[in-house]
LUMVO-295002 format. One line per 4 residues: number of its first residue (from 1); their letters; for each residue x, y, z of C-alpha. Coordinates in steps of 0.001 Angstrom, whole numbers. Layout:
<recs>
NUM	A	X:Y:Z | ...;
</recs>
This chain:
<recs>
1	XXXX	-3963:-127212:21744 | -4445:-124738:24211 | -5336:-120979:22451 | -4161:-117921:24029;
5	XXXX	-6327:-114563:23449 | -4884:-111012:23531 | -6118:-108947:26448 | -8755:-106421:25746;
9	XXXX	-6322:-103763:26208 | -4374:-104600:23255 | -7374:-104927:21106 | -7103:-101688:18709;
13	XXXX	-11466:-100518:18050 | -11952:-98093:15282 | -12386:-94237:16007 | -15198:-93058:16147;
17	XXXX	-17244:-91407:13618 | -18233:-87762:15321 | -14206:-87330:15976 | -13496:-87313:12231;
21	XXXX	-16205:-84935:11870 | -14608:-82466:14452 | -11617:-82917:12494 | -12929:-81949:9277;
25	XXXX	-14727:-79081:10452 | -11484:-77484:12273 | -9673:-77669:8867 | -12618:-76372:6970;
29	XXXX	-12840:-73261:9345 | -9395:-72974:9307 | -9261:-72522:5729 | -12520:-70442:6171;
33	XXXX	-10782:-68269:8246 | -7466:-68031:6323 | -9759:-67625:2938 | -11854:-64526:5230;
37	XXXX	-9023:-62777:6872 | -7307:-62316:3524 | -10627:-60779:2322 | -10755:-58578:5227;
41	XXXX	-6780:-57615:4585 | -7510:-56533:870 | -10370:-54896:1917 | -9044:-52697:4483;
45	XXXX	-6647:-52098:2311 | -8260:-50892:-785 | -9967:-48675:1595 | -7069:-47315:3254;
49	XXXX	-5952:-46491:-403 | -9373:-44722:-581 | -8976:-42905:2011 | -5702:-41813:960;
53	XXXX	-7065:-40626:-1987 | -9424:-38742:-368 | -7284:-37228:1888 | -5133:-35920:-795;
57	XXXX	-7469:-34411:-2557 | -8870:-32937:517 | -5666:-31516:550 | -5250:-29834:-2719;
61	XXXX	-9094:-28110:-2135 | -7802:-26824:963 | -4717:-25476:-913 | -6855:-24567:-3293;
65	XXXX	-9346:-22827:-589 | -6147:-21214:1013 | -4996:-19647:-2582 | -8030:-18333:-3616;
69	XXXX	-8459:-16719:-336 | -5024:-15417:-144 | -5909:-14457:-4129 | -9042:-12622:-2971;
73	XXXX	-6885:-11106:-131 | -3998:-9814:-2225 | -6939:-8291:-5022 | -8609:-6534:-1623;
77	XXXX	-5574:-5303:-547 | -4897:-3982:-4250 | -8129:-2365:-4416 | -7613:-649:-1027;
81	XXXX	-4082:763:-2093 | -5256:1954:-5146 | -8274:3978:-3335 | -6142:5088:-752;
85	XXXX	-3569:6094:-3351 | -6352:8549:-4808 | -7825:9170:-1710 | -4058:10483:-551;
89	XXXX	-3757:12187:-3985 | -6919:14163:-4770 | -6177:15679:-533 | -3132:16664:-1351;
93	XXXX	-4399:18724:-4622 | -7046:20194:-2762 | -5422:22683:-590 | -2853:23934:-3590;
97	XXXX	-6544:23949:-5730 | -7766:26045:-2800 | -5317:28761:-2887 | -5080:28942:-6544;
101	XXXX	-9211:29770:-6616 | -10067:31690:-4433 | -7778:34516:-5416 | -8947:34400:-8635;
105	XXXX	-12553:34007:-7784 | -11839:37406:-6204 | -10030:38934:-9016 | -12906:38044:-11288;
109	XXXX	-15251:39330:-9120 | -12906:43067:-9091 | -14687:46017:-10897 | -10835:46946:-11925;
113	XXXX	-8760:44431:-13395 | -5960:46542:-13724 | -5630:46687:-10059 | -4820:42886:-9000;
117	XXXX	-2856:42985:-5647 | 702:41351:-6707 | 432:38877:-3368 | -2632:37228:-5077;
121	XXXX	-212:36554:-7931 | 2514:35466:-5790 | 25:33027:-4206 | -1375:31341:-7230;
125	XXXX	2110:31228:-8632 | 3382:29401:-5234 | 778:26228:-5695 | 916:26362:-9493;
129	XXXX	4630:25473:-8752 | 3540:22863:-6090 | 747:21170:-8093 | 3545:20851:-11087;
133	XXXX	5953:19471:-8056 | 3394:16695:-7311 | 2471:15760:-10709 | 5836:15207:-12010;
137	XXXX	6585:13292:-8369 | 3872:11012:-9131 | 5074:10594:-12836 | 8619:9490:-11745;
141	XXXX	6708:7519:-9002 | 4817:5603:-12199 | 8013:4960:-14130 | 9698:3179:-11262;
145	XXXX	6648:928:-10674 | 6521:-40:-13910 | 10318:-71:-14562 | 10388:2587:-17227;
149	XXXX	12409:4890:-15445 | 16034:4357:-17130 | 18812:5411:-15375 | 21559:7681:-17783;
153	XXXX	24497:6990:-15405 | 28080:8616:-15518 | 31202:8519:-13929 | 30349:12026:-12000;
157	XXXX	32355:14235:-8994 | 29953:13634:-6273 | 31656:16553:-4347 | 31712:19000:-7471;
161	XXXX	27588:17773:-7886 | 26969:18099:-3803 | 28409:21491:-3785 | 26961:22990:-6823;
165	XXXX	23110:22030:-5150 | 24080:23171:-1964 | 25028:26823:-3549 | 21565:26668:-4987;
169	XXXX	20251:26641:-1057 | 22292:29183:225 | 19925:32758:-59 | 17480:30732:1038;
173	XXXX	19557:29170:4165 | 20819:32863:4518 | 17586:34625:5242 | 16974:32298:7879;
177	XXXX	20219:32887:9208 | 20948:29297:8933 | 24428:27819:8552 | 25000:25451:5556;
181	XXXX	27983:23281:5564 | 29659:20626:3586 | 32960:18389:4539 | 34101:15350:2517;
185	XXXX	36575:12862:3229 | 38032:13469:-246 | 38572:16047:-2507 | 36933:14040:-5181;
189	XXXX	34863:11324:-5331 | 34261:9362:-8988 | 30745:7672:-8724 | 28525:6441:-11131;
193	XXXX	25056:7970:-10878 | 22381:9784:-12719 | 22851:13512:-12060 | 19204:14305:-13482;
197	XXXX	17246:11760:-10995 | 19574:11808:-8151 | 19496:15610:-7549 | 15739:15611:-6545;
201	XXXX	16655:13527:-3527 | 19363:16195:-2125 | 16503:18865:-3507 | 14239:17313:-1569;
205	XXXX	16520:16228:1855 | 17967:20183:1817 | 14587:21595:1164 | 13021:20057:4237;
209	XXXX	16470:20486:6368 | 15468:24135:5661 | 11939:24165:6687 | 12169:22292:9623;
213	XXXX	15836:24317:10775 | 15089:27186:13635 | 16233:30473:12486 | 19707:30902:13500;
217	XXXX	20147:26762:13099 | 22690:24500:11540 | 23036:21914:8589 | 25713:20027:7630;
221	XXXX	26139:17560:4508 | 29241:15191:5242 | 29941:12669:2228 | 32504:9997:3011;
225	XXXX	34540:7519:520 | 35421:3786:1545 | 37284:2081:-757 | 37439:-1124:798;
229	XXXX	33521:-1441:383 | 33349:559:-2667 | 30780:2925:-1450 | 29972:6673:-992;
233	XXXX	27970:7997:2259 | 25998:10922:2290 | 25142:12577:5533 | 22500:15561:5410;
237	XXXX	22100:16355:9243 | 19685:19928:10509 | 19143:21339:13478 | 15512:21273:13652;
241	XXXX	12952:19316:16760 | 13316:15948:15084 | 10954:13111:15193 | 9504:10491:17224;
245	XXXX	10194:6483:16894 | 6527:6080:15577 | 7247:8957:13398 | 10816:7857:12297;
249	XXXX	8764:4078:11296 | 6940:5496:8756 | 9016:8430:7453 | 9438:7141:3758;
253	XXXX	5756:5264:3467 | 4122:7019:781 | 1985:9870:1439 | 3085:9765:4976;
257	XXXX	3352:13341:6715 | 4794:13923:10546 | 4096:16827:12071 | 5022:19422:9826;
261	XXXX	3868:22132:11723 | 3158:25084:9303 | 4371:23562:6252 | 2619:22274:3266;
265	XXXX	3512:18854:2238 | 2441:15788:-251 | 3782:13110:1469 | 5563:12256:-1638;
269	XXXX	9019:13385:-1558 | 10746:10827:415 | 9055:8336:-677 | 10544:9412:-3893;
273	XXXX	13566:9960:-2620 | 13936:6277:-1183 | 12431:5066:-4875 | 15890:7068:-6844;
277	XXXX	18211:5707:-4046 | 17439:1998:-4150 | 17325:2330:-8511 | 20946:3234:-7866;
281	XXXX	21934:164:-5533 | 21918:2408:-2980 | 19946:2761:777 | 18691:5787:2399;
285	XXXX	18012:5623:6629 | 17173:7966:9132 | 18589:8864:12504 | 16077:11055:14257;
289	XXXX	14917:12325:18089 | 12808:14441:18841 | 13870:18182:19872 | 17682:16830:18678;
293	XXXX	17160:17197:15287 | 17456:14673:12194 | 19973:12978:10027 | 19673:11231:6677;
297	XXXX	22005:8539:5555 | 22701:7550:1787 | 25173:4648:884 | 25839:4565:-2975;
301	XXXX	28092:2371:-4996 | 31110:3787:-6285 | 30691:1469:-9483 | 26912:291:-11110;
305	XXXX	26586:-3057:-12935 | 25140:-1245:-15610 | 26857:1810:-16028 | 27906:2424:-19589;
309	XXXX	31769:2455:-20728 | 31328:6981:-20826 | 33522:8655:-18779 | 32652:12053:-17970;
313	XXXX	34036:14108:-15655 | 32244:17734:-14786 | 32865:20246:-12255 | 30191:22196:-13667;
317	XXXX	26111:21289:-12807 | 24060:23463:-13745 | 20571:23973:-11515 | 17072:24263:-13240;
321	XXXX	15432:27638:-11626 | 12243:25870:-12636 | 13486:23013:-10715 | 14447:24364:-7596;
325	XXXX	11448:26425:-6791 | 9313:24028:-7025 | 11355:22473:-3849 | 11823:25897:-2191;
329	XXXX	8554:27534:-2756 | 6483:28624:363 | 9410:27693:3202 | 9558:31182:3474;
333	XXXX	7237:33690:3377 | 7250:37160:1195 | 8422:38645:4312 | 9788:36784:7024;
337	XXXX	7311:37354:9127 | 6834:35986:13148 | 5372:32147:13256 | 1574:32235:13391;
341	XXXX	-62:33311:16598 | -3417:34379:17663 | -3412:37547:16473 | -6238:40303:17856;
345	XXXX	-6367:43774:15639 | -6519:46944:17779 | -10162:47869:17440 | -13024:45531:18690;
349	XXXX	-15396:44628:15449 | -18742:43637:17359 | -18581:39297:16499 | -15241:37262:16708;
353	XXXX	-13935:34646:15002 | -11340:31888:15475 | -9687:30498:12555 | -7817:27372:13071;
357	XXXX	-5977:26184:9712 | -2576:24140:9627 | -1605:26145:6061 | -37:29473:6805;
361	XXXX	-1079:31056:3241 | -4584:29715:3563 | -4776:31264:7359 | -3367:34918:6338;
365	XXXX	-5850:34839:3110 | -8973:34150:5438 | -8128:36291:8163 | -7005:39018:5515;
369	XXXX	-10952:38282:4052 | -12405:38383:7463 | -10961:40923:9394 | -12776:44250:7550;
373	XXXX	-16444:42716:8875 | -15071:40986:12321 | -12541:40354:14847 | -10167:37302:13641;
377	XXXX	-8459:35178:15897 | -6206:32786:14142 | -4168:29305:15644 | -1908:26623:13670;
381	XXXX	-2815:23745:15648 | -6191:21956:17353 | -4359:22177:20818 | -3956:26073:20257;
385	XXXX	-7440:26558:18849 | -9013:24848:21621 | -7290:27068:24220 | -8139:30178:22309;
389	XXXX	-12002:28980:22359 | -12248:28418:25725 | -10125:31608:26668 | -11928:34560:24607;
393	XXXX	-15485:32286:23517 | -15527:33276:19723 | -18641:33904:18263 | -17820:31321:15580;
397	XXXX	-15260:28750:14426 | -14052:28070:11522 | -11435:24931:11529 | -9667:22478:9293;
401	XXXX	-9842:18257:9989 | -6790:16835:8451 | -6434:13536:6893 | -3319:13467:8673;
405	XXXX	-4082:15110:12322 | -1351:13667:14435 | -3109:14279:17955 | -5937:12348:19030;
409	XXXX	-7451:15457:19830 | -10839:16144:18030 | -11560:19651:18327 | -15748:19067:17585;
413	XXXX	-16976:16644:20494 | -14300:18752:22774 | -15971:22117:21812 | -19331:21232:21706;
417	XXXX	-19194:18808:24917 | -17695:22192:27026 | -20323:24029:28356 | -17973:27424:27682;
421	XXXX	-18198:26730:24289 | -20862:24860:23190 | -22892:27373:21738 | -20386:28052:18900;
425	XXXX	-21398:27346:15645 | -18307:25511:13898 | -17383:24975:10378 | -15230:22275:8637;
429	XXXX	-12871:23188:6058 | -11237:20138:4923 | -9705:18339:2107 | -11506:15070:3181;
433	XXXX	-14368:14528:777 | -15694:11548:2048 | -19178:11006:2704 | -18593:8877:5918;
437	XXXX	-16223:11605:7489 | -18991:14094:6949 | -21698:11945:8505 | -19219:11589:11529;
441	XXXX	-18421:15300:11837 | -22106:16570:12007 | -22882:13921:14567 | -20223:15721:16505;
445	XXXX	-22791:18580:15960 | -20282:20544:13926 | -22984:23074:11971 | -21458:22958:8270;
449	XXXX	-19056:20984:6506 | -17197:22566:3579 | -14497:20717:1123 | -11528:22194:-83;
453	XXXX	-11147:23810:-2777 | -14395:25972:-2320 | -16219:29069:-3108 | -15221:32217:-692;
457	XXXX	-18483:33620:-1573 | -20576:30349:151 | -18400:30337:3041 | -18473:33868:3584;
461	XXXX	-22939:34111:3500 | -22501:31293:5744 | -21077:32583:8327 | -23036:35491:8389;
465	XXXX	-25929:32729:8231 | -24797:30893:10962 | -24309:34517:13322 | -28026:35566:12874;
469	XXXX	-29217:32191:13751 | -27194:32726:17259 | -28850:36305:17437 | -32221:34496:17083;
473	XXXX	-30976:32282:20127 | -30416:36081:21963 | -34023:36981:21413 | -35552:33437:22684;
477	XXXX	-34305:34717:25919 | -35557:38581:25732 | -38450:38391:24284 | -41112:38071:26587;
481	XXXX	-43564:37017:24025 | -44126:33621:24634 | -44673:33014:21169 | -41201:33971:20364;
485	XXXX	-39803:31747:22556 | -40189:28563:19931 | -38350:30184:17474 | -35058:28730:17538;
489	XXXX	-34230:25837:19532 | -30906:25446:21755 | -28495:22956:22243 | -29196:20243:25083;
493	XXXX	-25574:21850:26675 | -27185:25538:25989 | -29981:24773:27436 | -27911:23431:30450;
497	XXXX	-26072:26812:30714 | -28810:28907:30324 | -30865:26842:33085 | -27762:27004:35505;
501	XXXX	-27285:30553:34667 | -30814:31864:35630 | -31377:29392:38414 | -28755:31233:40074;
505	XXXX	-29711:34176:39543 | -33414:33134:41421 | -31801:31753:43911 | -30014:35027:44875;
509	XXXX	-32868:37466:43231 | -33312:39162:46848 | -30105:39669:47360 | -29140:43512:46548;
513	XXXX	-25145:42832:46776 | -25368:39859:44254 | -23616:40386:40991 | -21442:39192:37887;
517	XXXX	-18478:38024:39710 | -20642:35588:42413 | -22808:34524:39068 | -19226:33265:37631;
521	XXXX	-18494:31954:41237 | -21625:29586:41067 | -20610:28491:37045 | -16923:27987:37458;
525	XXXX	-15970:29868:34631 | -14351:33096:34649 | -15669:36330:34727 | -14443:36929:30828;
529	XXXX	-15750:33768:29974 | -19305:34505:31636 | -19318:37537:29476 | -18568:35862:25953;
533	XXXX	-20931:33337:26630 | -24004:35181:27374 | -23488:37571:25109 | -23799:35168:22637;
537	XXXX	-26933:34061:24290 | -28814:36800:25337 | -29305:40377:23749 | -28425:42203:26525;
541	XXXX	-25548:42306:29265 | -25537:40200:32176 | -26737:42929:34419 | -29387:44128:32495;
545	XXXX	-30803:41044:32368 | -30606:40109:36387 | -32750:43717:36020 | -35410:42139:33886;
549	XXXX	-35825:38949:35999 | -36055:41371:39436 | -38690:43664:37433 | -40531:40235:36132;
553	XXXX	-40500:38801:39638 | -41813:42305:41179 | -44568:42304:38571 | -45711:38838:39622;
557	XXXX	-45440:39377:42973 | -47735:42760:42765 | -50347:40869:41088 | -50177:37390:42951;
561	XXXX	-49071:38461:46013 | -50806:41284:48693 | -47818:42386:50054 | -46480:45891:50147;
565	XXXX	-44020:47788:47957 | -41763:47653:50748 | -41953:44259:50931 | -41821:42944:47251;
569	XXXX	-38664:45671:47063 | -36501:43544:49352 | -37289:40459:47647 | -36488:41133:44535;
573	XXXX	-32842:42801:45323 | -33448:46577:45454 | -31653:48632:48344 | -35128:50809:48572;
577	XXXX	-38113:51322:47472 | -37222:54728:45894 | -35183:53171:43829 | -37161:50337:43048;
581	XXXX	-40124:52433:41878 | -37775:54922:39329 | -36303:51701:38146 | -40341:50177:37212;
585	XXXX	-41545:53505:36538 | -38408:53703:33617 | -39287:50348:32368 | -43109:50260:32407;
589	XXXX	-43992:54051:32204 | -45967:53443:35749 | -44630:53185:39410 | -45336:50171:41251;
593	XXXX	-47848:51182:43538 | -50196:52265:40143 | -49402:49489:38613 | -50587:47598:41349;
597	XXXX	-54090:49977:41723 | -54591:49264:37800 | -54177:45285:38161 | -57076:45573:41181;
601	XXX	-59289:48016:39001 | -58625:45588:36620 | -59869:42372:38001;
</recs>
């Protein structure tokens, strides 16, 4: 039988032994891999959870960080209100403080106390008033804060209450000559309101409609009733120069003061005055331009959520006397007098001063203390002081550095930077006690610094102090002993002047025709101005000292020089040499021409 046998092809060999290895190995890494990217999955995530975590809490430090610095910040800024609060306060009680001592310091110091001038009274009675005005300001000012002040409200005529006030104005408007009018929309308006607080805000908006009114000027008070909003408006609108838009800004910040121009002020009344208006649901704006005059604007509520159930209706309010003057006192003077000008008396006293102080009473009392022993200028303002200084050279300032100077002009680096003026001593009266602000001001070279209030007496020996110092600066340039001459010392700008000044005169010593006029020519100053300043320099007049340089120069020259009295004549300015020689001979009890035989016997 014949066998067949499969063909190789068909014959199935086992696989081999390294492919079931590769097999395994794939599955085992597979699973590795599986097993390891899992691990790598839960450990990403824990520490995405981590840093989560840590990013949260980095959060709530910086939140932390950002309250405790806006904490701190809030605490600084409460630290820096409160000393500017009593910064603000303890300058405005200065100048009142001021007034009220040194009259009395000069009473005390009168042999007869019988005889007390009744404008010293009237003077300490004016800031007694104002001092109570301020303190019972700041009181209502610390009942609002701390919500203590309790309004007593009642259904009141707001026309009846308006008109009553404004009759309380009237003498006052009347010796100004000002016109005081009031117009309302109704002849009675019912509105809930507390006649005791509310009346120092119309005290306060007619009192400075008054002082800041021209004589012959107008004010008007218009109130007006809607009854669709349920609201009264008040209008008080003057005459006077208005404000600016920076001024208008800050009106009713506390302690704030515009320019006021002579008046005294605190700073505190509007503020006040906004304080009552919003306790009543109410708002108070301004409409103001300058040299167009301002208007005030009050909107009150006809009704108040908690006005009581009383009812009262008066068309009688009484004004407290007491009251009132403390709101009136010191827009006028005694005597309605002119505004405040430089003022000169009609005789010359030999040394001048310029008084420059924003508070009328304080001005008249100084000049009134001055004027017996020298001749007073006074000014209102910086800008009128300086032009005074530089227009008559006084022998002395004395000048007051407000907290709240509105020009950027300061009046110590301008004097004492002008060669006109910088030989003038200055002192600062001011209510600015601060130790920083007097550092700053005697850098400026200002020569004293005085705080309100102060002693008469002081100021008084120091001016007289200050004046023989200068006269010491006089002899420096008279005396010809050399010894003399390191007396005093001079300012680096007098010492500019006084080099300018005599190096002109050298250069033209020879010339016979030169004189006070070409001297001013060479300085660009004026002639009155030349005069002012070297008298306060030099102990003799201008001439008499171009004299004592030619005499000085002929002297050298007749010693140094071998020329001949003819000669050294024409170069020292004389028109001849008779002249020259009576002019020596007067001065050194010789004529030349000895003079010059003695120097040769001499040497």
């Amino acid at each position: 039988m014949i066998q067949r046998t499969k063909p190789a092809s068909l014959i199935q060999e086992p696989i081999p032994h390294i492919q079931q290895d590769s097999l395994n190995f794939l599955v085992t890494a597979l699973i590795l891999t599986t097993i390891f990217a899992f691990i790598a999955c839960y450990l990403l995530y824990q520490n995405y959870r981590k840093n989560k975590q840590l990013e949260l809490k980095n959060r709530e430090s910086l939140k932390q960080q950002e309250e405790l610095i806006a904490l701190s910040t809030a605490t600084q800024a409460t630290s820096e209100a409160k000393f500017s609060f009593f910064t603000h306060i303890s300058n405005a009680f200065r100048v009142p403080l001021t007034l009220i001592l040194l009259p009395l310091d000069e009473m005390l110091d009168n042999k007869n106390p019988l005889n007390i001038p009744k404008q010293q009274l009237n003077l300490i009675h004016k800031n007694v008033q104002r001092l109570l005005l301020m303190v019972n300001q700041l009181t209502d000012f610390r009942k609002i804060e701390y919500d203590k002040m309790k309004l007593e409200l009642t259904c009141q005529d707001f026309v009846a209450f308006t008109r009553d006030i404004i009759s309380s104005f009237k003498a006052l408007a009347l010796r100004k000559n000002i016109e005081l009018k009031l117009s309302s929309s109704d002849k009675e308006i019912m509105v809930w309101f507390d006649k005791n607080m509310f009346d120092k805000v119309l005290f306060n908006l007619l009192s400075n409609a008054i002082k800041f009114s021209p004589e012959n000027g107008r004010i008007q008070i218009r109130l007006k009733s809607d009854p669709a909003d349920q609201t009264v408006e008040i209008a008080v609108s003057d005459s006077g120069n208005g404000m600016t838009e920076e001024e208008v800004k800050h009106v009713f910040e506390l302690f704030y003061q515009a320019d006021k121009g002579n008046f005294f002020g605190s700073g505190l009344g509007l503020s006040l005055s906004k304080e009552i208006t919003e306790l009543h649901q109410g708002t108070i704006n301004i409409q103001s331009k300058k040299g167009y005059g301002t208007t005030f604007y009050i909107k009150l509520p006809l009704q108040q959520e908690q006005a009581s159930e009383k009812l009262l209706i008066s068309t009688d309010f009484p004004v407290n006397p007491n009251q009132l003057s403390q709101y009136t006192i010191g827009i006028l003077p005694d005597n309605l007098s002119v505004p405040v000008v430089a003022e000169q008396d009609g005789y010359l006293n030999e040394e001048t001063l310029l008084i420059i102080e924003e508070n009328e009473e304080l001005l008249d009392y100084l000049k009134n203390s001055f004027k017996e022993e020298y001749e007073v200028l006074t000014a209102s303002s910086n800008s009128v002081g300086l032009k005074l200084a530089y227009e008559m050279i006084p022998d002395l300032i004395i000048t007051d550095i407000t907290l709240n100077e509105q020009s950027t002009l300061q009046i110590t680096p301008a004097l004492k930077n002008d060669d006109r003026t910088s030989h003038i001593p200055i002192i600062i009266l001011t209510a600015n006690g601060d130790e920083a602000h007097k550092i700053s001001e005697l850098k400026q070279m200002a020569d004293l610094y005085i705080t309100k209030p102060f002693n008469f007496l002081l100021l008084k020996e120091s001016v007289k102090s200050l004046l023989w110092n200068r006269k010491l600066l006089k002899r420096k340039f008279t005396n010809e002993s050399p010894a003399a001459q390191h007396t005093v010392s001079l300012s680096r700008s007098d010492k500019k002047f006084m080099h300018d000044f005599t190096s002109v005169i050298e250069q033209n010593i020879a010339n016979d025709k030169f004189n006070v006029d070409d001297i001013a020519s060479s300085l660009g100053i004026s002639r009155i101005q030349l005069y002012r300043k070297t008298k306060v320099l030099l102990d003799c007049t201008i001439n008499d000292y171009i004299l004592n340089r030619r005499l000085k120069k002929a002297k050298y020259l007749l010693i140094n020089e071998d020329l001949s009295i003819s000669e050294i004549t024409y170069q020292v300015g004389f028109s001849s040499p008779t002249y020259f020689s009576t002019v020596f001979k007067s001065k050194y009890n010789c004529t030349p021409s000895s003079y010059k035989k003695q120097i040769g016997v001499n040497t």
